[in-house]
C-alpha positions as a printed NumPy array, in Angstrom:
array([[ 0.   ,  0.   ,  0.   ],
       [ 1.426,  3.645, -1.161],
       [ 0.847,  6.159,  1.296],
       [ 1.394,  9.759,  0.133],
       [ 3.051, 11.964,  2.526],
       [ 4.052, 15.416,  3.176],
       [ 5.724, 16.986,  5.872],
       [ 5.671, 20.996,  6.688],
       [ 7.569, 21.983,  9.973],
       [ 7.765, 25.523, 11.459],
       [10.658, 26.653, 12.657],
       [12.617, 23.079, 13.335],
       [16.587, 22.743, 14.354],
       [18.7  , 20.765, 12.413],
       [17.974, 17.162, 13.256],
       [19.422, 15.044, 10.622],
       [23.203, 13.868,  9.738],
       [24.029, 14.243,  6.23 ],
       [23.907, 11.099,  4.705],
       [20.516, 10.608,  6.945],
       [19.532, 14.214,  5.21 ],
       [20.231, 12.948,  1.957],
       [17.915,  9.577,  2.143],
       [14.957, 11.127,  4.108],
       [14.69 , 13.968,  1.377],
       [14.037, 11.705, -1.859],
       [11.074,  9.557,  0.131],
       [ 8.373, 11.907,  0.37 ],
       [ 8.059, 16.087, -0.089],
       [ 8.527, 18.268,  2.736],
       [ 8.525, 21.991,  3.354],
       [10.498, 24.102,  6.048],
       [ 9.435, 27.499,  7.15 ],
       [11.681, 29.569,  9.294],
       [12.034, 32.877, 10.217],
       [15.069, 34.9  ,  9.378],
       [15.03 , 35.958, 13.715],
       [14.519, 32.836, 14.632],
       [17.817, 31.078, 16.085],
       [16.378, 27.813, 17.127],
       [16.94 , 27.108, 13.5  ],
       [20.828, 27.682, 13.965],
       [21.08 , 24.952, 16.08 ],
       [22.978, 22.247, 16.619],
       [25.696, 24.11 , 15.106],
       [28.054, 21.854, 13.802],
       [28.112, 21.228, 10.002],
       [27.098, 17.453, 10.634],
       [23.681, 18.186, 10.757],
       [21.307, 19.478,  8.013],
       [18.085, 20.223,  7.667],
       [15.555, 19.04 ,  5.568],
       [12.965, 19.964,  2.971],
       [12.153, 22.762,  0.922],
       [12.915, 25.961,  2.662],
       [ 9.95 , 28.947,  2.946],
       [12.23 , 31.94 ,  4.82 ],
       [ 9.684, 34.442,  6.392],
       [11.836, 37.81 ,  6.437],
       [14.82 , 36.799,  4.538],
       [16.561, 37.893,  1.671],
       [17.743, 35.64 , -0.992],
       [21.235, 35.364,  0.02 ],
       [19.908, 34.611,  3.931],
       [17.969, 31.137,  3.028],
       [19.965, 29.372,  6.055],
       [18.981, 29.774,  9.363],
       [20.471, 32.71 , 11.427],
       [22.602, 32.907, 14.128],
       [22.154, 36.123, 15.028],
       [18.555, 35.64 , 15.747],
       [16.267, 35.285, 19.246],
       [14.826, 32.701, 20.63 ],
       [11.517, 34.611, 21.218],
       [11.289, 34.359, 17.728],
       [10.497, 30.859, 17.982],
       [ 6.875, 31.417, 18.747],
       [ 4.566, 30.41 , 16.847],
       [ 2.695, 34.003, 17.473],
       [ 5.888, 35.063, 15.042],
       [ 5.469, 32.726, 12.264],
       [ 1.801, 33.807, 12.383],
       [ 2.321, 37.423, 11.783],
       [ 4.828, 36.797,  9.142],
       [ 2.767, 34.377,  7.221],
       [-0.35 , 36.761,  7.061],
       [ 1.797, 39.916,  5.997],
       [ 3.565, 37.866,  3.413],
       [ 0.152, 36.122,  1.917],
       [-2.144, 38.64 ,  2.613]])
């Protein structure tokens, strides 16, 4: 039995290793939405994780599409994500 699935996560750390990263993103389509303020998505820092899926950056420019390090952890609420969706698609 095929099940389709999709997975959208909101402002998610980097959980995966890279050759874990590199399996998980060919099985099934997922999108990540961050926020350019939000440093939860900085972490961990080392370059042995990466995250996964398509990236939607809420308050980034082009050349800022991975996750800041200069941002606030109050940024991590999901109150932010919610104002920055409706200005962007409203």
């Amino acid at each position: 039995m095929y099940v389709d699935v999709s997975l959208i996560t909101f402002g998610a750390p980097r959980v995966l290793e890279l050759d874990t990263s590199d399996k998980f993103h060919g099985r099934f389509s997922q999108i990540r939405i961050m926020h350019n303020g939000d440093y939860v998505t900085s972490v961990p820092s080392s370059t042995r994780f990466r995250h996964v899926g398509r990236v939607v950056c809420l308050e980034c420019s082009e050349s800022e599409r991975d996750s800041s390090t200069t941002g606030h952890v109050l940024n991590h609420r999901m109150r932010t994500y919610r104002r920055s969706l409706f200005a962007r698609f409203s």
